[in-house]
N, C-alpha and C positions, 0 to 999 in steps of 0.2 A: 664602223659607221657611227657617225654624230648620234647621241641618243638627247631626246629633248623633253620635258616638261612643258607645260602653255599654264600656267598660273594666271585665272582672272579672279579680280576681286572686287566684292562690292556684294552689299545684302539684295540690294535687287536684282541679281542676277539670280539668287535664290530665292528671293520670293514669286517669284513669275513677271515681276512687274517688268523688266527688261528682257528679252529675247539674248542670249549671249549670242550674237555674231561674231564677233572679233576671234574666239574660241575658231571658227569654223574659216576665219579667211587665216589666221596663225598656220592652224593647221595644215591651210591646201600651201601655202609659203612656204613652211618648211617643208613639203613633200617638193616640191620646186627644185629647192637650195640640195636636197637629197639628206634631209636630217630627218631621222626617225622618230616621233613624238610618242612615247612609249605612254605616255599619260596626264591628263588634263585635268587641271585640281579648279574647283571655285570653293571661294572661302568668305567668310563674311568679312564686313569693315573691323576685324578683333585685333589687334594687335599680336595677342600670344598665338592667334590662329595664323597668319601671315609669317611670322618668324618662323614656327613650328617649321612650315611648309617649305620657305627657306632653307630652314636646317637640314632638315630631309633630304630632300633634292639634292646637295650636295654631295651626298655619299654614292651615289649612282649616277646623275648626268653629268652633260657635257654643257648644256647649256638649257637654261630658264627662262623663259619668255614669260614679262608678268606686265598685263592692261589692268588700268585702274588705281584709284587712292591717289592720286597727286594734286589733287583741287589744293585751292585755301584751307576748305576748313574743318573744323575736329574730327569729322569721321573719315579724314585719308591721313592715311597712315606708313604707305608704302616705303615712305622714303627713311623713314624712324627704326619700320622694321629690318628693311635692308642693313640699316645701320648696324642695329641690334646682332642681327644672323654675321656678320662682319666684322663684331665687336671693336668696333668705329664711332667717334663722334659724329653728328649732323653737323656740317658747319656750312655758314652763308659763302655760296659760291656766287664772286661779285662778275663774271660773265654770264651767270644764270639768271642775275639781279636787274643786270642789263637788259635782255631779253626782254623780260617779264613785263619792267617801265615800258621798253618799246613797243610792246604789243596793246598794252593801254592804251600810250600815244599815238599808234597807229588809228585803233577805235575811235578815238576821240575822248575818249574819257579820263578821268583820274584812278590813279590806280589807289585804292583800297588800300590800307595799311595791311589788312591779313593777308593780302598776296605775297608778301615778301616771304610769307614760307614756302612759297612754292619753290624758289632757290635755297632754301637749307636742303644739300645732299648729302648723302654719306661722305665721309672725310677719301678725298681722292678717289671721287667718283668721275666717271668721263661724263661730262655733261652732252646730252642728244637735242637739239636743236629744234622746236617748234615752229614752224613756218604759218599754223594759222589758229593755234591757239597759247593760251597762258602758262600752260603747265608745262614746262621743260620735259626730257624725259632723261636716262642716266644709266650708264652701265659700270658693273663692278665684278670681279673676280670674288668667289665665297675664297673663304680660307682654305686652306688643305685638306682633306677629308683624312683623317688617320685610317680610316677601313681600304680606302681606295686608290689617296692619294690624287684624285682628282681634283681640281682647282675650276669649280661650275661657273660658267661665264652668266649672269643674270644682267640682262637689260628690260627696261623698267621702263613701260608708253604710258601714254596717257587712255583711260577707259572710253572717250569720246571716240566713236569707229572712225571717223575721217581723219582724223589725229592722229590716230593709233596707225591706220595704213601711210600716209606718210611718211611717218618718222621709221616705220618697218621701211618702207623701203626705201627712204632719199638714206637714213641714219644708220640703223641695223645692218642691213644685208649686205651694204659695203666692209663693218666690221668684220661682221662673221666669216668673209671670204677671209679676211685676215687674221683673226683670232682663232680661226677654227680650220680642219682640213674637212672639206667638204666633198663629196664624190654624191654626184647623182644618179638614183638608180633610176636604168632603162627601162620605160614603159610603153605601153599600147592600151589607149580605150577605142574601144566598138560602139559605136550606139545606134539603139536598134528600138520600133516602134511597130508594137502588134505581135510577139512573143512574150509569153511568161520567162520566168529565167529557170524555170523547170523543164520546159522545154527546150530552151536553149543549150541548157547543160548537158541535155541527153545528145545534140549533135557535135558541140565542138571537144567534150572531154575524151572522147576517142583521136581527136586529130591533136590532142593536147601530149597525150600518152606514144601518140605515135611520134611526134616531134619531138619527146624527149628521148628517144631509143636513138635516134638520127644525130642530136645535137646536145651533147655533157651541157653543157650552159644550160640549158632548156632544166637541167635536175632539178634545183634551186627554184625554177621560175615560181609565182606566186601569183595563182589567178584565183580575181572574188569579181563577185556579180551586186550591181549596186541599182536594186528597182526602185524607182520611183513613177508609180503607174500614169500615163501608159508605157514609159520608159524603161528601158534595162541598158544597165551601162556594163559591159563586160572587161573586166581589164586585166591585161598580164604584165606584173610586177618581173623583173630580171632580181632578185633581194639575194643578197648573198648567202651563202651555205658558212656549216662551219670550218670549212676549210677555208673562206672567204673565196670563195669561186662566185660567180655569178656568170648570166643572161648575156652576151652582149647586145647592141640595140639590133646589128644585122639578127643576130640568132632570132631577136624579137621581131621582125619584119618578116620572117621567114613566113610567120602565123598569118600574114595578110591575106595572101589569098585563098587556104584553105577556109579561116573562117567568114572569108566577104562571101563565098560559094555554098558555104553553108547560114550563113544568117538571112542571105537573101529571101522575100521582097522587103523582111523589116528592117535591114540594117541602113542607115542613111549617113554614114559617116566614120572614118578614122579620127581622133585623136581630142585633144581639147574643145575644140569649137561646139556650143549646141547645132539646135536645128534653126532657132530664130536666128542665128549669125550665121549659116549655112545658106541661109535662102536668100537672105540680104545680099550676101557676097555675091553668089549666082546671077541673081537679077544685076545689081550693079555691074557686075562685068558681061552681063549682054545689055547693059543698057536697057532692059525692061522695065514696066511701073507693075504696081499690083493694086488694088483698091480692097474692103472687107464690106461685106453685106452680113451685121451678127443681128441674131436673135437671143437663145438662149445664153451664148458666151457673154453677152453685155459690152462689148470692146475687147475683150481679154484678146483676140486675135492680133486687133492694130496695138495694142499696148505691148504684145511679145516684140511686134515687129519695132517700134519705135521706139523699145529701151535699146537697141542695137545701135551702135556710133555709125551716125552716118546712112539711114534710114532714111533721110528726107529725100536722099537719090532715086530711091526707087518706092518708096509705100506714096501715095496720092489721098492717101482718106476713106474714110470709113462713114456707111449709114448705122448706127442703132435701129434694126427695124424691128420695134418692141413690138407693139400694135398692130392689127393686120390694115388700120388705115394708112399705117406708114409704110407698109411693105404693097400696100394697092396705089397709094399715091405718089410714094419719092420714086420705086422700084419697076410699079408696072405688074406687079402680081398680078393674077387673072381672079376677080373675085371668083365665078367658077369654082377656079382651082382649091382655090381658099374651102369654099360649099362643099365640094363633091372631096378634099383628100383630108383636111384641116393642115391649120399652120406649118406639120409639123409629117413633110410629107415630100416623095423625091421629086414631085412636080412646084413642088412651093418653094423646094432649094437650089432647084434649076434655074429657078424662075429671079429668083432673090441675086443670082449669082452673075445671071445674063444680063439682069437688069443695073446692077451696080459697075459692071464695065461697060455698059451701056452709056450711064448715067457720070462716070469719073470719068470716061475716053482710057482707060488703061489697055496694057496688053494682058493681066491676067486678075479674074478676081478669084476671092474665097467667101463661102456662106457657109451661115451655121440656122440650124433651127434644130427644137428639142425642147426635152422634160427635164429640166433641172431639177425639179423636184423641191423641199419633199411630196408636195402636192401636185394635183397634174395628170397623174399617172391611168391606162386605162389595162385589161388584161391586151390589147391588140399593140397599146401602146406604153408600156408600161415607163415607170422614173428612169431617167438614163436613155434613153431615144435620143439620138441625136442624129440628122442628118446633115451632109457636107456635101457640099458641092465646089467644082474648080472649074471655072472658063473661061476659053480664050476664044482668039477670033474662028478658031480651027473647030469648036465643039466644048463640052462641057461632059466633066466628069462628076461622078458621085459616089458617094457611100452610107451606108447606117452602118450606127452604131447602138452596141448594146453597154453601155455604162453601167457601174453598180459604185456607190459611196454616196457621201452627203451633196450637201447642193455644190459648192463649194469646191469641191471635188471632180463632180462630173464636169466643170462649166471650165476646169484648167487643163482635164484631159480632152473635152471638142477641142480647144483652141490651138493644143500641142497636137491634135489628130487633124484638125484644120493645113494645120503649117505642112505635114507630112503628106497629105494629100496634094498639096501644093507643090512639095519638094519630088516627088513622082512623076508631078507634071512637069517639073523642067528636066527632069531628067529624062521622059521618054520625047522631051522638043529638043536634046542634046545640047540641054543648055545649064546641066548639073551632072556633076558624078561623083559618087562616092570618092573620098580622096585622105589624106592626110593634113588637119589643119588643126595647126595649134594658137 
């Protein structure tokens, strides 16, 4: 198997000041492409640190994946040290030079005399093509590793994330099919809402132990569990043994309906897709709308539902009923209700729920009300109360919840426990079901 490196560079990815994403979309790429990324370096803008890292790698992978350092000016470095690890001169690459003018001209602007280092690449470097920024990017073969003999293939993006995906995938991942033999390993993720992954372990690792007595591929399989609360993502890896045996993807499907039988009522899904593109897809393909009535979530509901492509098909709109004047007057809440249960109560999120597809004409809404906390909190009603409701023209559903984390925390799990209450409901109106979608 491909073995890979993801080299990001740049001081602020170590000082905190920048979040490394790019780290984390490299990574899900090459699980993709089927290249194994044995280890992820960040390194400051140093030059000897950058080489170092270079030099290294070479003796052990197959290929080097490295965002950042290609700007103009003094503190990018990447292209120097590539050079360096290559023992290669920098030299002006005049199709790089090209580019660069043009991306100015595109802007409208004059291009900076410092730009033109963005085209000095290592001597006989492939130059990668930026489609919507200045900084070229450039791949190159290390030297031969005397230990190993391996010749590490290093291609070099730019640190800007939307750059960087790009040229990964209009530039890189064309190469790499060609540079590199690539085999991708057979997977299955589960995901499941309303189990621990302690609990989960204790049902499917016996049907895991029995499937491997039934089916040799299954030896090798490689299953981890990836919680992010209220979520558990269960997944089985097919990864080769050392005899290079593996999983096939059948031997891997065999797993489906033991564990949909066992994860059931939490599991809502086979394979890549979340639950906000799960629900999306559903409604869209019955043609149904949904509208949100939040309180505590703040929007977090209609904002899952609306990063999804293609959304505007079926989500209608959302009230923020912060206030119990806005949940009495847009909504229809029962002051009453409001008097006798408080905001934060299954008559107030009935009420919130029937009222907002009332109020949008939809076929199905969702509410949320609750203690986000940190303040708030009562012993009957303690931080983390959240109630949910879902309905349609048929009746309306609900549940409490008991949350525990920061504010922050609780207000991302109503709005993923929102969505899942929702995704119940099309499933038991036969208009969702668990499935495989990547």
């Amino acid at each position: 198997m491909v073995t890979a490196q993801i080299l990001t560079i740049g001081d602020e990815l170590l000082s905190g000041d920048t979040v490394n994403s790019n780290l984390a979309y490299l990574g899900e790429r090459c699980r993709r492409l089927g290249i194994a990324v044995i280890r992820a370096l960040s390194v400051r803008d140093r030059i000897d640190e950058i080489v170092a890292a270079l030099v290294e790698v070479g003796d052990w992978a197959d290929l080097c994946l490295v965002s950042g350092g290609l700007g103009p000016t003094s503190d990018d470095l990447t292209a120097e040290a590539v050079a360096r690890a290559c023992g290669v001169p920098l030299e002006r690459n005049a199709e790089a030079e090209v580019t660069v003018a043009a991306m100015f001209a595109r802007f409208g602007r004059p291009m900076p005399e410092i730009n033109r280092k963005q085209a000095d690449l290592p001597a006989g470097a492939d130059m990668l093509f930026n489609p919507i920024g200045t900084a070229p990017g450039f791949a190159v073969r290390l030297p031969e590793s005397a230990a190993t003999g391996r010749r590490c293939y290093v291609a070099c993006m730019p640190g800007v994330p939307r750059e960087m995906k790009r040229m990964m995938a209009e530039q890189i991942e064309p190469r790499l099919a060609r540079e590199l033999t690539l085999q991708t390993t057979p997977r299955r993720v589960y995901r499941a809402i309303g189990r621990g992954e302690s609990a989960i372990a204790v049902d499917i690792e016996p049907i895991v132990a029995a499937a491997r007595g039934r089916s040799p591929g299954l030896t090798n399989l490689y299953l981890h569990y990836r919680a992010a609360a209220p979520q558990v993502l269960i997944i089985a890896e097919g990864t080769a043994g050392p005899d290079g045996a593996r999983a096939t993807a059948e031997e891997l499907a065999g797993l489906d309906a033991p564990f949909v039988e066992a994860l059931q009522p939490a599991l809502y899904g086979l394979g890549e897709a979340d639950l906000p593109a799960r629900v999306v897809a559903a409604l869209r393909a019955a043609g149904k709308t949904v509208a949100t009535a939040e309180s505590c979530t703040g929007g977090r509901v209609g904002a899952l539902l609306t990063e999804v492509p293609g959304a505007s098909a079926c989500y209608q709109g959302g009230v923020i009923a912060y206030d119990n004047r806005v949940k009495q007057g847009l909504l229809g809440v029962a002051a009453a209700d409001l008097a006798e249960h408080g905001a934060v109560s299954e008559p107030v999120a009935r009420a919130l729920a029937t009222g907002v597809l009332r109020a949008l004409g939809t076929d199905f809404a969702v509410a949320t009300t609750g203690i986000a906390g940190p303040d708030g909190g009562s012993p009957e009603k303690p931080v983390g109360t959240v109630d949910i409701a879902v309905a349609d023209a048929d009746g309306c559903s609900y549940k409490r919840l008991r949350l525990h984390g920061e504010r922050g925390l609780i207000q991302h799990m109503a709005a993923l426990w929102a969505l899942k209450l929702l995704w119940d409901r099309l499933v038991e109106r036969g208009l969702a079901r668990v499935e495989l979608l990547d």
